[in-house]
N, C-alpha and C positions, 0 to 999 in steps of 0.2 A: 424947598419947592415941593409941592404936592403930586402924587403920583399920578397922572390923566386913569390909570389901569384901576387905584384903589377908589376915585371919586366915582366912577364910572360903574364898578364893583357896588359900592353904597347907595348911589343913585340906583340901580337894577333894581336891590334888595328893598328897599324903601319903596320902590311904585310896588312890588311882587305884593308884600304885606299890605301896602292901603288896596290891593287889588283881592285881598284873601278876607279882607275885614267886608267889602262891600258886597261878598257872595251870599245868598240867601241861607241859613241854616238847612229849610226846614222845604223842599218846595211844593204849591198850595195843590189839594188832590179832593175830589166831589167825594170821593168815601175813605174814609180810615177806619184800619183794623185796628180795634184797641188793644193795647199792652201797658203796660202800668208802668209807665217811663217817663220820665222827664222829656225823653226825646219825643211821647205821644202831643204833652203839653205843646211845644214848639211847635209841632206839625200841624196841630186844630188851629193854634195860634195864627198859625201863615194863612190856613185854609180860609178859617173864618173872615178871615182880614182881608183875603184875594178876593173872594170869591162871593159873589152877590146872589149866587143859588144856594140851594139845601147844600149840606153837609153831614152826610151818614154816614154812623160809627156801627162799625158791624163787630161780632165777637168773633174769635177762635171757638168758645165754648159756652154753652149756652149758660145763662146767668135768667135768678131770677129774680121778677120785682122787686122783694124785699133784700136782695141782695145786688147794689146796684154799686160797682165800685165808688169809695171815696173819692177818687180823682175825678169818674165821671159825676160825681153825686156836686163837686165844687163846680165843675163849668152848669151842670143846670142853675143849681142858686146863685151861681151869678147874672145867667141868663135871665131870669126872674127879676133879678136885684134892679137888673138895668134895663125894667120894661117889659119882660118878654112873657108871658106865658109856657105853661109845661100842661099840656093834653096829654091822654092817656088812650090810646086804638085798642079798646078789645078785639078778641080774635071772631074772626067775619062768621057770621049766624050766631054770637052770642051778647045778650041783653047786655047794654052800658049802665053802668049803677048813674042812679039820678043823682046820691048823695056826692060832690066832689070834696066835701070830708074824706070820703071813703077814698077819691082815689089820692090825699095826702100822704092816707096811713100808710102808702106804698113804700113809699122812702124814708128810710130809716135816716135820722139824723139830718134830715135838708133843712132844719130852722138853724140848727146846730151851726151848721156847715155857711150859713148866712152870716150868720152872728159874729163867725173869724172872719170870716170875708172883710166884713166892712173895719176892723181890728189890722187888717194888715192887706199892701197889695201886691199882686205877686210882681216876680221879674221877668212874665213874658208876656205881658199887659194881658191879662184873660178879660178885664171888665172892657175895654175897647173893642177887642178882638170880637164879645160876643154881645157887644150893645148889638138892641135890634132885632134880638132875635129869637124866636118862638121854640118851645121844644114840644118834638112829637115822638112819645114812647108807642111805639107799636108791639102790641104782645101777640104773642100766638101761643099754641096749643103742643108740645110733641106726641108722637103717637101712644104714648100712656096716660096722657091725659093730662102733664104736668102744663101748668103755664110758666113760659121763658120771654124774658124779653129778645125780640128776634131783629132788633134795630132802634138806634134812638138818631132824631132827624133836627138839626138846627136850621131852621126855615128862617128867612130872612120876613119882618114883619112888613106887610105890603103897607102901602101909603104913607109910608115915613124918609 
């Protein structure tokens, strides 16, 4: 005969665990701070997928165009891949170049960075997560004069 204490014991643990599996990793936030983590992925993951407004990635420390993290550099080109556009905000009272060649050359490696993409897809669905969706680099100026990127914004594409 079976123990009613030991079934009772296995029935607990069993709802406990399908109850630990259905909990959100990651939960969805209008801005994240980036950090170069797997945990960052999961986070934009939930966000972009919650959440039908912008989605800004702010730094710890100032970064500049042509040094735009790998991990960030993959969610734009996938963004791209799957419809979206990548715009560039100069910083306010300075002339926007006409040539948008010019503003390619910004990102080192984004054809690159395409090219695996469509090669392999990740495990925290990034192409779903960020179907739809536009990006907006805004740069500014620090007081010596350097340009930093000072936010990048995944705008959800209107009319779709």
């Amino acid at each position: 005969m079976i123990n009613k204490t030991k079934v009772l014991l296995v029935a607990s643990l069993v709802l406990f665990l399908m109850g630990c599996q259905s909990t959100p990793s990651s939960p969805a936030k209008d801005t994240l701070t980036f950090v170069d983590s797997q945990s960052f992925d999961e986070s934009m993951a939930a966000s972009l997928t919650s959440n039908k407004t912008p989605v800004t990635i702010d730094f710890y420390s100032p970064i500049t165009p042509n040094a735009i993290p790998p991990r960030i550099d993959k969610w734009m080109a996938m963004a791209q891949k799957s419809g979206g556009k990548i715009s560039v905000n100069q910083p306010e009272g300075e002339p926007t170049p006409k040539n948008p060649m010019l503003l390619l050359g910004l990102f080192t490696g984004l054809w690159e960075v395409i090219s695996k993409l469509t090669k392999e897809k990740s495990s925290y669905s990034m192409e779903d997560s960020v179907k739809n969706r536009n990006v907006n680099i805004s740069l500014a100026r620090n007081p010596q004069g350097n340009l930093y990127v000072n936010k990048i914004i995944f705008e959800p594409i209107t009319g779709k």
